[in-house]
C-alpha positions as CSV (number, residue, x, y, z in Angstrom):
1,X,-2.2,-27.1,-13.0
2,X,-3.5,-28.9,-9.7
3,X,-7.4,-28.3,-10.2
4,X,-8.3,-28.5,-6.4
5,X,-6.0,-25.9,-5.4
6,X,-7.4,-22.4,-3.9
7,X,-10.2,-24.2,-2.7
8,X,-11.4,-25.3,-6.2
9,X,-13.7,-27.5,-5.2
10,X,-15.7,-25.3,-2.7
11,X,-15.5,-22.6,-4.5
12,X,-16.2,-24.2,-8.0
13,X,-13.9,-22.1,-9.9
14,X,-14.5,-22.2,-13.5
15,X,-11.2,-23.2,-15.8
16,X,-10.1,-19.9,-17.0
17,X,-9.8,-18.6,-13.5
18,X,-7.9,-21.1,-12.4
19,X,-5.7,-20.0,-14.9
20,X,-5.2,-16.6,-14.3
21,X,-5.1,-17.4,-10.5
22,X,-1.6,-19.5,-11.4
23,X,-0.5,-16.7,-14.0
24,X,-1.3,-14.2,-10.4
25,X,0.9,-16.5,-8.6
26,X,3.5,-16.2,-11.6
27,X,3.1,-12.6,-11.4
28,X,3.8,-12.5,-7.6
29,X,6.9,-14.4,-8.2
30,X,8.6,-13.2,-11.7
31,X,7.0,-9.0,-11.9
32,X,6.4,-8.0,-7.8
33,X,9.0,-10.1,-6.0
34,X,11.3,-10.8,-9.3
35,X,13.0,-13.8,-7.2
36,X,16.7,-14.5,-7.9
37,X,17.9,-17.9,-7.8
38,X,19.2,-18.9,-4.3
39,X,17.2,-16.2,-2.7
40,X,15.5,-16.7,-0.2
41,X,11.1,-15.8,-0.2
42,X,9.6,-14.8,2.9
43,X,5.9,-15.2,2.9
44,X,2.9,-13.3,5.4
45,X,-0.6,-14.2,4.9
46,X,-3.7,-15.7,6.2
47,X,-3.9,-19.2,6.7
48,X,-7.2,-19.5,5.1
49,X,-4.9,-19.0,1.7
50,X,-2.6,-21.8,2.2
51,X,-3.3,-22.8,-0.9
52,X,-2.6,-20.2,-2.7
53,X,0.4,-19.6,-0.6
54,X,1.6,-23.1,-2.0
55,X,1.2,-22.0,-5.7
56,X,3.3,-19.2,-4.9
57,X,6.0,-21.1,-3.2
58,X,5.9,-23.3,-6.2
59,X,6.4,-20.7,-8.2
60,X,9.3,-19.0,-6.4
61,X,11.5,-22.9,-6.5
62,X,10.7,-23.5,-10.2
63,X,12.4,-19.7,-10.3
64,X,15.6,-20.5,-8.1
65,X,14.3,-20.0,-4.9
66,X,16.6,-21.5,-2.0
67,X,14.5,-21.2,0.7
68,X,10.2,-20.0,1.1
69,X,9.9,-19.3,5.0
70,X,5.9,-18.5,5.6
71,X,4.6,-16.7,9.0
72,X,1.0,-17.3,8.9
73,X,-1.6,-14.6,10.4
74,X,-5.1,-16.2,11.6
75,X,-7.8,-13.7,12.4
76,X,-9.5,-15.1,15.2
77,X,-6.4,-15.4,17.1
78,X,-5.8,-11.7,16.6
79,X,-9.5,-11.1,17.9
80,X,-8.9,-13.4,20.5
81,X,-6.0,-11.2,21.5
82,X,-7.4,-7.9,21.3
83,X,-10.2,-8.8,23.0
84,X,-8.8,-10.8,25.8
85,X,-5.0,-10.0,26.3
86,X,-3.7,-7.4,29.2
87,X,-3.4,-4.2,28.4
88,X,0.6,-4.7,28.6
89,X,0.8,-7.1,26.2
90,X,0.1,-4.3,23.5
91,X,3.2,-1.8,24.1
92,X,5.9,-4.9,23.1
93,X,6.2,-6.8,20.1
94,X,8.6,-9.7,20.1
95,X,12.3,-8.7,19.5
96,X,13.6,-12.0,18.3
97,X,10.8,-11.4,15.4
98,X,11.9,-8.3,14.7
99,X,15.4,-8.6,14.4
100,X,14.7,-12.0,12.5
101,X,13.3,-9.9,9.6
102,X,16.5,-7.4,9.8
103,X,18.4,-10.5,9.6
104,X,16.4,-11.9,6.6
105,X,16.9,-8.7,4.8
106,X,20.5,-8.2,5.3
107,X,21.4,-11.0,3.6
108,X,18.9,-10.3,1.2
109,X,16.2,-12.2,1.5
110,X,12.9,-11.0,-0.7
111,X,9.4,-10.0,1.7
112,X,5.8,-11.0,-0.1
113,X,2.9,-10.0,1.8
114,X,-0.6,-12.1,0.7
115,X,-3.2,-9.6,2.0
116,X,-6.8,-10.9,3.0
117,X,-8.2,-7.9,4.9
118,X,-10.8,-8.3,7.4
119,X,-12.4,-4.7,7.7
120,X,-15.0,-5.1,10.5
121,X,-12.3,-7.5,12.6
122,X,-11.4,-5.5,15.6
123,X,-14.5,-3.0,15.7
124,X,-15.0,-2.6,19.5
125,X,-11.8,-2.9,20.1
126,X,-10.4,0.0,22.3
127,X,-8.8,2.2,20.4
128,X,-5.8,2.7,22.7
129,X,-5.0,-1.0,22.4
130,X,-4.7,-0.4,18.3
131,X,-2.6,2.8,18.6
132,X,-0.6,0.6,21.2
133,X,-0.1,-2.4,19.1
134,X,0.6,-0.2,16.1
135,X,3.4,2.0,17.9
136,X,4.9,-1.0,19.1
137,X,5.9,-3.0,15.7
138,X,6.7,0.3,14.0
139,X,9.1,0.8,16.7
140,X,10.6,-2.7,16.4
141,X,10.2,-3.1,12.7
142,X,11.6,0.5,12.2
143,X,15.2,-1.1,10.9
144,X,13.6,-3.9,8.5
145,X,10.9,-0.6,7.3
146,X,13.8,1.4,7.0
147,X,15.3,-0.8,4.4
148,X,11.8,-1.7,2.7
149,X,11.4,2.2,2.5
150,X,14.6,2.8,1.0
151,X,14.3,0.5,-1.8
152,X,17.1,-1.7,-0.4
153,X,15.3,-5.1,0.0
154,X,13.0,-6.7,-2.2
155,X,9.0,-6.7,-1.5
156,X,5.6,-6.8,-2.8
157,X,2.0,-7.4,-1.7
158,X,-0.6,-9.2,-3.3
159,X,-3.9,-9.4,-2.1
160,X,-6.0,-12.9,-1.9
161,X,-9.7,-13.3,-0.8
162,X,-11.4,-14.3,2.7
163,X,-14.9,-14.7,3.7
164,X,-14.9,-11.7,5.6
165,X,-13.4,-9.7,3.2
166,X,-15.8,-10.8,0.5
167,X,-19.1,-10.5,1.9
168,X,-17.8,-6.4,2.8
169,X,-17.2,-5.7,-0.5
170,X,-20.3,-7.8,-2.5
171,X,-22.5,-7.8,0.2
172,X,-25.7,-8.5,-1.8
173,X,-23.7,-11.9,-3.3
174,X,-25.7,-14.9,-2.4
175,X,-23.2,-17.8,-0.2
176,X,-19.7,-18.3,-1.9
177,X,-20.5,-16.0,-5.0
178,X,-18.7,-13.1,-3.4
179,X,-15.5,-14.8,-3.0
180,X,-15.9,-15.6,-6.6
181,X,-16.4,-12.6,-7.5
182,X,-14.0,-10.9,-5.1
183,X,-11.2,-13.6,-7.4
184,X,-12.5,-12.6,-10.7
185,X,-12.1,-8.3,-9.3
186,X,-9.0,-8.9,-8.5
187,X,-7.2,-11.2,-11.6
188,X,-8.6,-8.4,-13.3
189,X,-6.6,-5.8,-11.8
190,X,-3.5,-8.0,-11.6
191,X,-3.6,-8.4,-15.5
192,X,-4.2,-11.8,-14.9
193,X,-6.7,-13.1,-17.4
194,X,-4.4,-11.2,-20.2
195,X,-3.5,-13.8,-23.1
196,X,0.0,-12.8,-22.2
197,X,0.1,-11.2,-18.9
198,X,3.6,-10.7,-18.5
199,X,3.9,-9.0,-21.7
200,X,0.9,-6.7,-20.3
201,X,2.8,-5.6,-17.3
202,X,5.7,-4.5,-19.2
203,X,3.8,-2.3,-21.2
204,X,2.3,-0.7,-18.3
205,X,5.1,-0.3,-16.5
206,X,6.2,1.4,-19.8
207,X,3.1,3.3,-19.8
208,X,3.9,4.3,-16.2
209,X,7.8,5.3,-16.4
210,X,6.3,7.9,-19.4
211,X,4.5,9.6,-16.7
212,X,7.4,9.8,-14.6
213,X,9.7,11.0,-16.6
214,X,8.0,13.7,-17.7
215,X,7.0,14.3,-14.2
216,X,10.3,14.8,-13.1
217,X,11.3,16.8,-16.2
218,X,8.4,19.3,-14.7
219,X,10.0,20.0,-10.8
220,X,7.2,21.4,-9.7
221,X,7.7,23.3,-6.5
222,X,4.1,23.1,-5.4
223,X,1.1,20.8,-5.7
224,X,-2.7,22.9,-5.3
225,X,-5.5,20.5,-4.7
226,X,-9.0,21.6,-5.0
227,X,-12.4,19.6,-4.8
228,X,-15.1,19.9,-2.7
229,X,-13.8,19.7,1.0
230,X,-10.6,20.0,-0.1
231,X,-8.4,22.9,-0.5
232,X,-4.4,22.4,0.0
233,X,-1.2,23.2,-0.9
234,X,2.1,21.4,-0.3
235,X,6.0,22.2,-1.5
236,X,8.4,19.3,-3.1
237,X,11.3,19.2,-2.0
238,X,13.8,20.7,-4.4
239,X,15.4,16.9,-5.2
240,X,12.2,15.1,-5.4
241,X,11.6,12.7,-7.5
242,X,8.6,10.5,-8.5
243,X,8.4,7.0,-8.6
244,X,6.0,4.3,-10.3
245,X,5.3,1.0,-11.1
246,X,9.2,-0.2,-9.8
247,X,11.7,0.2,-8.9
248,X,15.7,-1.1,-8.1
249,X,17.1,-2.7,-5.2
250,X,20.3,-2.5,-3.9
251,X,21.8,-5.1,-5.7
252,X,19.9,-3.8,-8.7
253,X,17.1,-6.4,-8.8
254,X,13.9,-4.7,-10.5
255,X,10.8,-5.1,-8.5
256,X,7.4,-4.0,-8.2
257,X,6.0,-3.7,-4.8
258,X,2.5,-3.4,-5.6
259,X,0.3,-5.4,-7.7
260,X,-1.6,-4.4,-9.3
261,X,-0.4,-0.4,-9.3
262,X,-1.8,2.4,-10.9
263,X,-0.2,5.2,-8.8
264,X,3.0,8.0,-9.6
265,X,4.0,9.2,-6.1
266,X,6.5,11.3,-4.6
267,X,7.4,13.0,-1.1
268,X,6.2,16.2,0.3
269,X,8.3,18.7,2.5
270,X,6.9,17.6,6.1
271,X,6.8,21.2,6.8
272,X,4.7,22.8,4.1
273,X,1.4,21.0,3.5
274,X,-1.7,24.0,4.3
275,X,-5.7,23.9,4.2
276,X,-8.3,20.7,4.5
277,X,-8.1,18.1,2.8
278,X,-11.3,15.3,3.1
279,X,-11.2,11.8,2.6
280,X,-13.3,10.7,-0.7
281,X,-13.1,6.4,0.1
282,X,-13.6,4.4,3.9
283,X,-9.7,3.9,5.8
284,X,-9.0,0.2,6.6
285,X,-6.6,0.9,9.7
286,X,-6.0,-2.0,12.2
287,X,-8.8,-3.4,11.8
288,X,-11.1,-0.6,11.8
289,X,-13.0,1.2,9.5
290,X,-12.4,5.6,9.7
291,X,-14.5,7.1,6.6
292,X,-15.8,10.6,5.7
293,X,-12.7,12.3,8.0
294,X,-11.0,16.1,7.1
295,X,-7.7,16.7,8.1
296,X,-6.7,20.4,8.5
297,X,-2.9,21.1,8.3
298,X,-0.8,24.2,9.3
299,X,2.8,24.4,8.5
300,X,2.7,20.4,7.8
301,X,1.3,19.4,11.1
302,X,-2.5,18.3,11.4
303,X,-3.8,21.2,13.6
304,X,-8.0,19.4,13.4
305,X,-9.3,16.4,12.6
306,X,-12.8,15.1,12.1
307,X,-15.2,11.9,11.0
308,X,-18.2,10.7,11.0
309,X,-17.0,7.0,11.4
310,X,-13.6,6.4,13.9
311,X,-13.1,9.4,14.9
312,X,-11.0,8.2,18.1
313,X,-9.2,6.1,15.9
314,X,-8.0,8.7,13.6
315,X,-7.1,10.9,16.5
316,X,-5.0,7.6,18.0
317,X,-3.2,7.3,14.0
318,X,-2.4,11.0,14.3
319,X,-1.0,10.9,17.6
320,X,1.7,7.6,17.1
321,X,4.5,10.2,16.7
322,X,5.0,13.8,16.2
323,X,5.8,12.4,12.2
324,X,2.4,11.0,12.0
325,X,0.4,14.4,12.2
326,X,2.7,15.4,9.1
327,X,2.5,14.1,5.4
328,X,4.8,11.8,3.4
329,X,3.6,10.8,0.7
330,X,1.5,12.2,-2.2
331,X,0.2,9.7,-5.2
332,X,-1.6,10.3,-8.4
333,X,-3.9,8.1,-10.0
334,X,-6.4,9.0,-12.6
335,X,-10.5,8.5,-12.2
336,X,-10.2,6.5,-15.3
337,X,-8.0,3.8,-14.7
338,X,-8.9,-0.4,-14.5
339,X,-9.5,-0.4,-10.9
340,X,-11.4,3.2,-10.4
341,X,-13.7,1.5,-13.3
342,X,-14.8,-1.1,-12.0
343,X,-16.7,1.4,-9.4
344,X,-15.5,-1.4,-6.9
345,X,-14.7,-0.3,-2.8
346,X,-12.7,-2.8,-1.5
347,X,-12.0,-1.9,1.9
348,X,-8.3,-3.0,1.3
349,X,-6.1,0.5,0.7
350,X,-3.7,-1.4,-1.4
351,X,-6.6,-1.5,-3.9
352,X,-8.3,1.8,-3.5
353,X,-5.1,3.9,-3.6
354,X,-4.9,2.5,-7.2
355,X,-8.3,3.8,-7.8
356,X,-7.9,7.4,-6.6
357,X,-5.5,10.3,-5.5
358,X,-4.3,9.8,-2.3
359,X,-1.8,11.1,0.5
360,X,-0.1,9.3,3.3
361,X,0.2,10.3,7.2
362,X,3.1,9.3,8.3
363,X,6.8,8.5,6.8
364,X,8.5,9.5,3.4
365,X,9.7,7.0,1.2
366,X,13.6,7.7,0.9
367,X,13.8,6.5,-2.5
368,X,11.6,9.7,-3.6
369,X,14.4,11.8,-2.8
370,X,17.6,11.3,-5.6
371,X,20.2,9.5,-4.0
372,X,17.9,9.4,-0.5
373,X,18.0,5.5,-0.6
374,X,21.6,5.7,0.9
375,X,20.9,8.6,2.8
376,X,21.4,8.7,6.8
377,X,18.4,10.1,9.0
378,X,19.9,13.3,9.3
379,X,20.7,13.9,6.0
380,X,17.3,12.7,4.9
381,X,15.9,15.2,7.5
382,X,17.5,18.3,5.7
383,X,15.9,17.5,3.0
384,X,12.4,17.4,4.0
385,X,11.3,14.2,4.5
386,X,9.1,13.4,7.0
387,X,10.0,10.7,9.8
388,X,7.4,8.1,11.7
389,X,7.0,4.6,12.6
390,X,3.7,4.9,10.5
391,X,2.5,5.3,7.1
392,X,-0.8,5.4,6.2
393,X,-3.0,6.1,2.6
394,X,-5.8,7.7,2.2
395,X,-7.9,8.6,-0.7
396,X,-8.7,12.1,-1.9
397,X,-9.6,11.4,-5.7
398,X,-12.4,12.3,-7.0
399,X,-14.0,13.2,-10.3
400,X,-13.8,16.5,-9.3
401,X,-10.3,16.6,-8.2
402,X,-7.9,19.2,-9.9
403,X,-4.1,19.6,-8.9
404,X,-2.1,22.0,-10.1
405,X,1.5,22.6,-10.4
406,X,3.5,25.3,-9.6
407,X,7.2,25.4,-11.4
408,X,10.6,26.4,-10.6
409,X,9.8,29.8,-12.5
410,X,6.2,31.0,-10.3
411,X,4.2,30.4,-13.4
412,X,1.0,27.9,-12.6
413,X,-0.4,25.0,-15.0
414,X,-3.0,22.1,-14.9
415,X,-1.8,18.7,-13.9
416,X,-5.4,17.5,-13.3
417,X,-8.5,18.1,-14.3
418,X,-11.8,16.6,-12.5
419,X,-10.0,13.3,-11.5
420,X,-8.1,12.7,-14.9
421,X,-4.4,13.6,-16.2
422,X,-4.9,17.7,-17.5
């Protein structure tokens, strides 16, 4: 391995993190994207990881790769832009980009997002230019999400540190330390530092497909949450089914879009969820931080909201589209589980919906209904699931979380008790 890559020499990364960050990149490539030889890798991700980027892309040729096309993101421009753009320029989003991605992905092109979140980026930024800026790519991705959502394409995200990023979540760490120990956190999660990490994903994923199965032998008709600030109910659809760790796309490549992931999830009829529900971990969304917030539903739609931090912003989230006020995803994850151990907030939702319960505003992923992933709008809409040019996470789990299910027959039983599988 090249010893001065991800910054070695600034960072001074010791030898066995080196190699678990190459055996992460080997993981992005072979478990979350699974490339196919002649495919072609698109990459998103900060430019401050170039190098890691060009580990990965190393990675994805020595697997076949035909072709790694990168779009780089750079934080200060997107400040820049927020804070000194027109108004105007945040209700468009470029239609040649968007149509380049449905292009990408119709001839089957694999997606690989390398996420450096920068929570405190855009506070002071109005509001209305987030919600604007948001609308606007959901709208023009909506054909590439659409066959993300559906399982069609390829994906995955990773996540890599920043600066920014690591002094939020190790704030007491003393100059580079937090980035170093932002690294070690997450090769942890990844499985990275495993003697054979390969070998320990596919006994997870094992470990996970256990769950589901017997998840889905269940067909529970109804999910009862209760903790403090939280009492709700919401109906399955009668076809539901969950999903974990991976899944198939259409041309029956296995991939795993999330890594690491901890979570079972499945959809929620868009017209049943009832009650509060509070939020138990800080929302990352666009940039800004929304934390302590209730949502109160009524017949699925968010009748009340409130929060002690971004209120405004949560209001904007709720208000994208009529979908976004209704549920469309609900996720389980354990209190004891590697990443809710290491008592870590990260800021970054990809890693803090693998540490708790959590439900999603916004739209349903096709592929939790059976057959939904070919499934028109309409037919998808008969079913239940909700529609919206946004999805968002947010955490509910605590240890004093307990769900219950209700089955096909009336008859009520445990699926957790205080944060943990009943």
């Amino acid at each position: 391995m090249n010893t001065n890559i991800i910054r070695a020499g600034d960072l001074r990364l010791n030898p066995s993190m080196l190699t678990a960050i190459e055996r992460y990149a080997e993981l992005a490539v072979s478990v979350g994207i699974n490339v196919q030889p002649g495919q072609t890798l698109v990459i998103q991700a900060s430019i401050y990881n170039a190098d890691f980027v060009r580990l990965i892309a190393r990675k994805a040729y020595e697997a076949g790769a035909k072709n790694v096309h990168v779009e780089w993101d750079d934080d200060e421009l997107k400040r820049m832009k927020y804070k000194m753009a027109p108004d105007e320029a945040f209700d468009e989003f470029p239609a040649w980009k968007a149509q380049g991605y449905t292009d990408m992905a119709s001839n089957d092109a694999a997606f690989l997002t390398v996420y450096s979140p920068a929570p405190d980026l855009l506070q002071g930024v109005k509001p209305e230019r987030l919600a604007a800026a948001s609308k606007a790519y959901g709208t023009a991705m909506r054909p590439y999400r659409a066959m993300m959502q559906a399982g069609q394409i390829s994906w995955a995200i990773v996540s890599a540190p920043s600066p920014a990023w690591a002094r939020k979540v190790f704030p007491d760490a003393e100059g580079e330390e937090a980035e170093r120990l932002l690294w070690d956190h997450l090769l942890q999660a990844a499985r990275a530092y495993e003697a054979d990490p390969l070998e320990a994903w596919r006994l997870h994923l094992g470990r996970l497909r256990s769950h589901v199965e017997r998840m889905n032998g269940k067909r529970y008709t109804r999910l009862i949450y209760r903790s403090p600030g939280t009492e709700l109910t919401v109906d399955l659809p009668a076809d539901h089914q969950w999903v974990a760790g991976g899944v198939h796309n259409a041309k029956g490549t296995f991939f795993v879009p999330n890594i690491p992931t901890e979570e079972l999830f499945t959809l929620p009829h868009r017209d049943s969820a009832n009650g509060t529900v509070s939020s138990t971990k800080p929302l990352n969304w666009n940039g800004q931080v929304i934390d302590k917030f209730t949502l109160t539903f009524k017949d699925g739609v968010v009748t009340s909201c409130t929060a002690e931090t971004g209120l405004e912003a949560l209001q904007r989230l709720i208000a994208t589209d009529a979908g976004a006020a209704r549920l469309g995803e609900v996720a389980l994850v354990p209190q004891d589980s590697p990443i809710a151990n290491m008592n870590v907030l990260f800021y970054n939702t990809g890693l803090d919906e693998n540490a708790s319960c959590h439900l999603a505003l916004g739209n349903a992923y096709p592929l939790c209904i059976e057959g939904g992933s070919s499934m028109s709008r309409e037919e998808l809409d008969a079913r239940g699931a909700n529609s919206s040019v946004a999805h968002v996470d947010f955490m509910i789990g605590t240890d004093q979380l307990d769900i219950d299910g209700v089955l096909p027959d009336g008859s009520v039983e445990p699926i957790f008790r205080q944060g943990n599988w009943a």
